[in-house]
N, C-alpha and C positions, 0 to 999 in steps of 0.2 A: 195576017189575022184581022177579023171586023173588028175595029173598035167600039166601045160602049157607048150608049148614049144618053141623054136624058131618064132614059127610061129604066135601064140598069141602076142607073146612082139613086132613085129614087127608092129602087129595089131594097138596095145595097141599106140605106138607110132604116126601111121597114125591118130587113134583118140585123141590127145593131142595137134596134132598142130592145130586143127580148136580150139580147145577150149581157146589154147592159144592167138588165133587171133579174135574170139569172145569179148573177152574182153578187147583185145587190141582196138579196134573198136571203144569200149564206149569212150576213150579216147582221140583217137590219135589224133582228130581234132580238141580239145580244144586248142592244140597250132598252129593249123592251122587257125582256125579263122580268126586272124588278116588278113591274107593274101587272103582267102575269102572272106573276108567282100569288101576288096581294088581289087580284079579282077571283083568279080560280082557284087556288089557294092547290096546286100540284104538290107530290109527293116530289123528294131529291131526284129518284129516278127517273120520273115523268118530265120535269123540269129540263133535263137534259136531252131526254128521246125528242121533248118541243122543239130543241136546238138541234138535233143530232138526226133526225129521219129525215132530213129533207134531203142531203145529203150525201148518205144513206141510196136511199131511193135511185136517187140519180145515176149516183157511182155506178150502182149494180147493175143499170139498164142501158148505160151509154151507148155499149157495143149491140146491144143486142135491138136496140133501138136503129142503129148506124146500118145494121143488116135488112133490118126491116125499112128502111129509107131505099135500099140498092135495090128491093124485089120489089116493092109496089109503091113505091114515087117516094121522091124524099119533102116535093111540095105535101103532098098530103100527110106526112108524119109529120110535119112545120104546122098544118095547121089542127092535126087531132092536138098534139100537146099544145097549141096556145089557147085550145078551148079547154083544156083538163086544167090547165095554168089558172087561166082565168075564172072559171068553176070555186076550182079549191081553194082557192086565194078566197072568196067570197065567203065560202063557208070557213073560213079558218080566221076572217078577220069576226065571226058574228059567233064564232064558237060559244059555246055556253057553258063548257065543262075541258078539263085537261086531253081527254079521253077523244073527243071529237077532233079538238085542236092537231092532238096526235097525228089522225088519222087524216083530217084534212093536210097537215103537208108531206105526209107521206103522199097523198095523189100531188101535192106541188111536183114533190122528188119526181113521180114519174113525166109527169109535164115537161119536165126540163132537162129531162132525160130523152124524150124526142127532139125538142125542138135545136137541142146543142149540136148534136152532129149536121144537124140538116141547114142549119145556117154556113158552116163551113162548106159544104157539099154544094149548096147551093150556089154559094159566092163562087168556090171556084168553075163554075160553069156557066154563070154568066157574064164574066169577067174574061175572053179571051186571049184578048194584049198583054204579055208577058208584065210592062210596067204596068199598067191599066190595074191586073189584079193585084201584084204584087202593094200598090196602094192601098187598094179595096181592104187585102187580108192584114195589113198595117194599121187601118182602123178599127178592121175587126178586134186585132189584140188588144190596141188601145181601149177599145170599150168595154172590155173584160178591168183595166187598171180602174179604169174610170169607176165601173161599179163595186170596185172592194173601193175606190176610196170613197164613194160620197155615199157609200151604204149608213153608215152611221150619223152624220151631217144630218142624212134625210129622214133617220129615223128620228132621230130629234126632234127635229123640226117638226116632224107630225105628232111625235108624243109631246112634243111642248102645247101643241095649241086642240091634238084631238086625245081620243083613246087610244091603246096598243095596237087594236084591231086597227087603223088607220096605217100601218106600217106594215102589212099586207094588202090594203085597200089598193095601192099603189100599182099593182098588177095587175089589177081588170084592167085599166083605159087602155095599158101597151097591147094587152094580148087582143081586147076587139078589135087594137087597130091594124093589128098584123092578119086577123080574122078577115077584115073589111080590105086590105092593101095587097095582102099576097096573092089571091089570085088574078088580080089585075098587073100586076107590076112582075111581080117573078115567075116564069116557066116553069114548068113540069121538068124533073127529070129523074131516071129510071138506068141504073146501069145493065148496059148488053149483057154482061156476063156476069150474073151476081152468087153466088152460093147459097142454100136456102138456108131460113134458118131452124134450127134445133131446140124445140122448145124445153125439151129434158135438162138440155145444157145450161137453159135461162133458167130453172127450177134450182139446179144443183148448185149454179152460181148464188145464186140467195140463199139457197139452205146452207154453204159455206161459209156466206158472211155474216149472215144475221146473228148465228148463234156465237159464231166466235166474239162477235162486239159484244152480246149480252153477256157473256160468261167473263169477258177483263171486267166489264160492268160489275157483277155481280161478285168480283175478286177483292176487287179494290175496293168493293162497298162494306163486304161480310167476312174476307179472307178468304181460305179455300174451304171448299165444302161440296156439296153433294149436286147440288145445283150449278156453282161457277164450275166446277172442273168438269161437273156431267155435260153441261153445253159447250164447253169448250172442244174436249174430246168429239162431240156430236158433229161439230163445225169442219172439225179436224177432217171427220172419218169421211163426212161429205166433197170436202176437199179434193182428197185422193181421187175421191169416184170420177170427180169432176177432172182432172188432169189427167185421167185414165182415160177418160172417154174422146177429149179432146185430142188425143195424140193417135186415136184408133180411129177419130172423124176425117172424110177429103177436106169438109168445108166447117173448122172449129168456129166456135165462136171466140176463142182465145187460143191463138198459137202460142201454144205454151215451150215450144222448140226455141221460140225470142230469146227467152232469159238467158239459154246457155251462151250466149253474146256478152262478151265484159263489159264493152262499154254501153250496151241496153240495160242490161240490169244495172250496172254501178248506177247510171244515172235517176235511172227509175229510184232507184235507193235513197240516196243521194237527196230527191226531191220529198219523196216520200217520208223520210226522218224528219224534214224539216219543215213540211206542211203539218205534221203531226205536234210536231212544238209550239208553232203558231196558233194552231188550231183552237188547243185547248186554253193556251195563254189568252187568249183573244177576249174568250168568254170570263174567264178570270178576272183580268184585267176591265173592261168595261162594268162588269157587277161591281167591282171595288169602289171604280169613280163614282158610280151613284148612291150603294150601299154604307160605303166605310166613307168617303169623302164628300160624302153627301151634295155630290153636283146634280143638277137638274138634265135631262135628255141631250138637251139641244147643247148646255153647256158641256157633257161630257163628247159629243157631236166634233164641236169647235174643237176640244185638244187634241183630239184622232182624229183631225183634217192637216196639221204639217205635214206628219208622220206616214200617212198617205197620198199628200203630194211630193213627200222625197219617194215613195214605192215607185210612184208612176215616172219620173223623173230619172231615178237609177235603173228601173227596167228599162229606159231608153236607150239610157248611156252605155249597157253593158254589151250590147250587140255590138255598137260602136268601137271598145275598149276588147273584145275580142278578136277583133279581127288583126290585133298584132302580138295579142297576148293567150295563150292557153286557158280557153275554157275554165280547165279544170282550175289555175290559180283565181280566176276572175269569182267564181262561183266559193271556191272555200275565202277568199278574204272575205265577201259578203258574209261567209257563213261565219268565220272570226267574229266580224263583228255584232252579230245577233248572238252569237256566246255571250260576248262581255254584256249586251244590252240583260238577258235572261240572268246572268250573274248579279247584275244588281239589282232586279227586283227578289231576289232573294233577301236583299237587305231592305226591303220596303218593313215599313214597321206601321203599328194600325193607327199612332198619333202621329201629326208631320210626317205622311209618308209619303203624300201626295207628288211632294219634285223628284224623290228618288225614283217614284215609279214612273211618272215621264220619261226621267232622262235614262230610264231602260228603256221603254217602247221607243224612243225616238231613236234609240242606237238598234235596237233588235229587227223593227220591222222592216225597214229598208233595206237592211241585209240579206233578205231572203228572195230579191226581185231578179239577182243575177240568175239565179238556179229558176226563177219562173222563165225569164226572158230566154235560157241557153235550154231547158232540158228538152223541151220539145224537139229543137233540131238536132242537138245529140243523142236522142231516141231515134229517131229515122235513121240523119244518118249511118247509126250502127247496120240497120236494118238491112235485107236485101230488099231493092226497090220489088219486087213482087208481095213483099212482106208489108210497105212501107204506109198502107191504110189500117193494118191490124195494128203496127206499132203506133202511130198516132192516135188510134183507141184505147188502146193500152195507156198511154203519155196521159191522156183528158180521165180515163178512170182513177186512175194512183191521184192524178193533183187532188182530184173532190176527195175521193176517199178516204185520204192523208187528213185532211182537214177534219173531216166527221168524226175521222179514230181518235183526232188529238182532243176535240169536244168528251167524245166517251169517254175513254182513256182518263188526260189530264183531268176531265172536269170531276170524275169519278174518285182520282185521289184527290184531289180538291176537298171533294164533300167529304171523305173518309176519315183526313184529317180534321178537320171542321168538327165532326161527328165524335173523336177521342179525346179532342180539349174541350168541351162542354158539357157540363154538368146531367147527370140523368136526368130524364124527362123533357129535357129542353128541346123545342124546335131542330127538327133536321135540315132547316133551310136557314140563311141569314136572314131573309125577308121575313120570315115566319117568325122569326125570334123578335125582332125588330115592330113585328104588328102586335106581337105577344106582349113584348114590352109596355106599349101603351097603356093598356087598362091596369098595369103594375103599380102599387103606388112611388111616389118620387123615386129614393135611394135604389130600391128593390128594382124597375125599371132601369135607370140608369146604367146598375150594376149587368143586368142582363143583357143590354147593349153593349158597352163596353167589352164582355164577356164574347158576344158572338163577335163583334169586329174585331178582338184581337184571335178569336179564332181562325177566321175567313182569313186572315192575313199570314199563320202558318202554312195554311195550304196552299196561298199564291205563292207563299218563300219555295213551301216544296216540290210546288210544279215547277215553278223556274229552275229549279236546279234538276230537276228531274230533263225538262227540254234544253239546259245547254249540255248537261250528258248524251243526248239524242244527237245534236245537234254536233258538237265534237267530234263522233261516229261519223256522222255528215261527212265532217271535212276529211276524215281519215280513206273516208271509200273515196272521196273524189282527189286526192291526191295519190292515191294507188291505182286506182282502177280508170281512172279517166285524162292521168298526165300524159300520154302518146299519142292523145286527143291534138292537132295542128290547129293552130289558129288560123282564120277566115283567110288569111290573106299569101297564109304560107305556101311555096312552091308546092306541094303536095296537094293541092286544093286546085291546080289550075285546071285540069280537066273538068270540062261542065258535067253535070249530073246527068242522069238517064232521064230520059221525059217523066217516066212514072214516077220518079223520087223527087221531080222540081214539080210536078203538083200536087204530089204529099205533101211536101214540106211548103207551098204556099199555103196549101190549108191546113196547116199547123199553125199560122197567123207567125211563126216565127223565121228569123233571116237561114239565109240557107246555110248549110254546113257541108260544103261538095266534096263530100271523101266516099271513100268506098273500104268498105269493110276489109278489103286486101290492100290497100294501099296505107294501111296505119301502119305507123313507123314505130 
């Protein structure tokens, strides 16, 4: 095989910084919040679709974005979505009202719903040398770690010295320059035999998901009623249509036949439970530090930067620690210990809560890197290598998804609770309460602070307990469903994989897992 040159690594690099800033994205505006909530002054709901469509967006277009890369170049889907990226980033840092904000990162979500698959795609094709890529998509993972953990750092850092808008600003420079780099640096490529795509399929796929999130939304907001359960059902009936259709298409946009595999779905699961815990705790947690403990951006930045470099650090170790240990025990001890972490911010209380609630995120969030770093290739590998590009589709939708649903979802009971320990009339946000507060006079302000932070601090207690019950479930499937899973090193693994399953699983950025779906023991 030709090895790569100069000119590849240069490539290789132009594709790393969107992926880094992708995922920086998910995050960055969690600590911006506060400050959005206090310029545009959002409703509860809106507040959260600001954090939650971007997400959103992405999840639902992954695949169908991944299709449309295989039929008419995957270089030019890299560079429509880093100019939609960078567009909507512009309008979304200069928004003027909740409603625009909205809607500019719902075009993010789709920007980065092109440009993710085609970075993978890409790398694995100009990287031919077995080590050569095998490197390449090593960094590629790593800078997926990189950007959840210095999302917050950065967002700091910009909200300490600019506006909120400055923590999407961040986005234009990467994407002109992947604009200006890629087609000089990375080829065109175009798969021989691609299946077309189904635009009905892309429809039914959003009209499935959208309502269903709106309607847990509107569950946990209002209880049940005419509206949450009418769009629930709506989502539902969509559903069907949609795995109806799929299983009656040659060329699905979701092979929905995957699942009935144990250990694809367990894992799928598996990760899904517990990006959906993190998700919403995330946003929780970060509103608290600056809200109730009244740290400044950059300072709340600094204490979710350990806890992020143990993420990036244990997702290292755990490929390592697999390869003589079973998956499945590696992945549920990580997930043990994000139980206990979620367990005690249960006990966080809204005076001095401050160390309890660290030394939960310092336990909780490192535990969830073993099931980042292992599901991918225990998704493939379940796979049949002809399978093994849809299940890797499948692998990158669940993780975004997981994360947006724990936003909705958890942030949702969040506010709900929030909303029944607060006195009528008051603010349905903590920020809102808190600015309300101001023009109060002394005692009467005080009191109404006090009043919203020890509110805001039930619903962090009962999200947390709500995600180490998610998360418990977690370990339950993964030590059922995924203990016959052989570790990396085990006799059963010594036969090498099918070509097609060893460049799936390089562009899954994760270490290979060489079994065959017949050969589990």
């Amino acid at each position: 095989m030709n090895k790569a040159g100069p000119r590849q690594w240069f490539g290789l690099s132009i594709l790393l910084l969107p992926t880094v800033l992708l995922f920086l994205a998910m995050t960055v505006l969690f600590l911006a919040t506060p400050q959005i909530a206090a310029d545009l002054d959002p409703s509860g709901a809106q507040l959260l679709w600001i954090n939650d469509i971007y997400g959103f967006m992405m999840a639902g277009l992954l695949v169908a974005m991944g299709t449309v890369g295989d039929r008419i170049g995957r270089r030019k889907v890299l560079l429509f979505g880093a100019a939609a990226f960078g567009v909507a980033s512009l309008l979304a840092a200069l928004a003027p009202n909740a409603e625009l904000l909205i809607a500019a990162r719902a075009v993010m979500g789709v920007g980065a719903a092109a440009v993710m698959p085609s970075t993978l795609s890409l790398i694995s094709n100009m990287f031919k040398d077995d080590r050569q890529r095998g490197t390449a998509i090593g960094l590629w993972a790593a800078s997926i770690s990189v950007g959840v953990a210095i999302g917050p750092l950065v967002g700091g850092l910009l909200l300490e010295a600019f506006w909120w808008g400055a923590a999407l600003l961040a986005g234009v420079p990467v994407m002109v320059l992947v604009l200006v780099g890629a087609p000089f640096l990375i080829p065109e490529y175009r798969a021989p035999k691609s299946g077309g795509l189904d635009p009905l399929s892309v429809l039914l796929s959003m009209a499935t998901l959208l309502p269903i999130v709106y309607g847990v939304k509107e569950l946990a907001k209002a209880g049940p009623g005419v509206i949450s359960l009418g769009t629930l059902a709506v989502g539902l009936l969509f559903g069907v249509i949609f795995v109806r259709r799929q299983l009656r298409l040659e060329n699905p946009l979701l092979d929905v036949r995957l699942f009935a595999d144990k250990v694809f779905s367990g894992a799928l699961s598996v990760f899904m439970l517990s990006a959906v815990a993190l998700g919403g705790v995330y946003l929780l947690f970060t509103q608290y530090l600056q809200l109730v403990a009244g740290l400044s951006p950059l300072e709340a930045g600094l204490w979710i930067l350990p806890a992020a470099l143990a993420l990036v650090a244990v997702s290292t170790l755990s490929p390592v620690i697999a390869r003589r240990v079973r998956p499945a025990y590696v992945i549920s001890g990580g997930a043990f210990l994000s139980v206990i972490g979620y367990l005690l911010m249960t006990q966080v209380g809204s005076v001095a809560g401050l160390p309890m609630l660290l030394t939960g995120f310092f336990v909780l969030y490192p535990g969830i890197a073993p099931a980042m770093a292992l599901n991918t290739a225990l998704v493939i590998g379940s796979a049949p290598p002809e399978k093994a590009g849809a299940a890797s589709a499948v692998n990158t939708t669940a993780s975004d998804l997981g994360t947006s649903l724990g936003v909705a979802v958890l942030g949702s009971v969040g506010t709900a609770v929030y909303r029944a320990a607060m006195p009528a009339g008051a603010p349905d946000t903590l920020s809102g309460a808190l600015t309300a507060a101001e023009s109060l006079p002394g005692q009467t302000g005080e009191a109404l602070v006090a009043a919203a932070r020890a509110a805001y601090t039930d619903g962090l207690n009962v999200a947390g307990g709500i995600a180490a019950a998610l998360v418990a479930v977690a370990i339950v499937l993964s030590l059922t469903m995924l203990r016959k899973v052989p570790a990396t090193n085990a006799p059963a693994a010594a036969e090498p994989a099918p070509a097609e399953r060893e460049e799936a699983l390089a562009s899954s950025g994760s270490p290979a897992f060489p079994w065959r779906s017949s050969e589990r023991r």
